[in-house]
N, C-alpha and C positions, 0 to 999 in steps of 0.2 A: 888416550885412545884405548878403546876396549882391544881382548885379544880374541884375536880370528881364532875359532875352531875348525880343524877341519869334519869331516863327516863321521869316520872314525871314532874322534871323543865324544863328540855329541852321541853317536847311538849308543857307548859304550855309558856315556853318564845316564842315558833314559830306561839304559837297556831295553833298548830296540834293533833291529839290524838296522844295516846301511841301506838295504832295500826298500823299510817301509820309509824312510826318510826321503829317497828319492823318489817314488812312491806318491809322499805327501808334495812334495816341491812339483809334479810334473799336474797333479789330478786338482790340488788345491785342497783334498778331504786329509782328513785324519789330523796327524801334527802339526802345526801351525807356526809353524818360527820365519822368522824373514831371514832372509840368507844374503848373501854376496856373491857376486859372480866375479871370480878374475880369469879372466882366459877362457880357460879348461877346467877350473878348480871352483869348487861352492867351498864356501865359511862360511863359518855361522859365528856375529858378535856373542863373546860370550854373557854380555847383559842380558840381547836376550833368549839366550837359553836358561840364567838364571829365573828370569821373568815370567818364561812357560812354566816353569817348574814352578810358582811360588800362586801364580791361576791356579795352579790342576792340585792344592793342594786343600784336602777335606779332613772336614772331624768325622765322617759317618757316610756309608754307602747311602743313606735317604737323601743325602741334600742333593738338592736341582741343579743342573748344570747351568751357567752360563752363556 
């Protein structure tokens, strides 16, 4: 089983705050990671945060986004 992140490391590994991630979770824009809801508490699987990170990854400001 992958490991749950909480909000915290994920903004800290994107270097984002907490806020645009909650932000992204409430609006649907911006960051785009699936999360997990227990309770009171978001995780986020760390695959895929690896997974965003590995999308958002360019050789050159020119290429076209996805």
């Amino acid at each position: 089983m992958d490991k749950l992140l909480k909000t915290k490391e994920v903004s800290e590994l994107l270097s984002i705050s907490e806020k645009t991630l909650a932000n992204a979770r409430w609006s649907g824009v911006g960051v785009s990671i699936p999360y997990v809801k227990l309770s009171n508490s978001v995780r986020y699987k760390q695959s895929d945060v690896e997974a965003y990170i590995e999308a958002n990854i360019h050789k050159h400001t020119g290429e076209t986004r996805c």
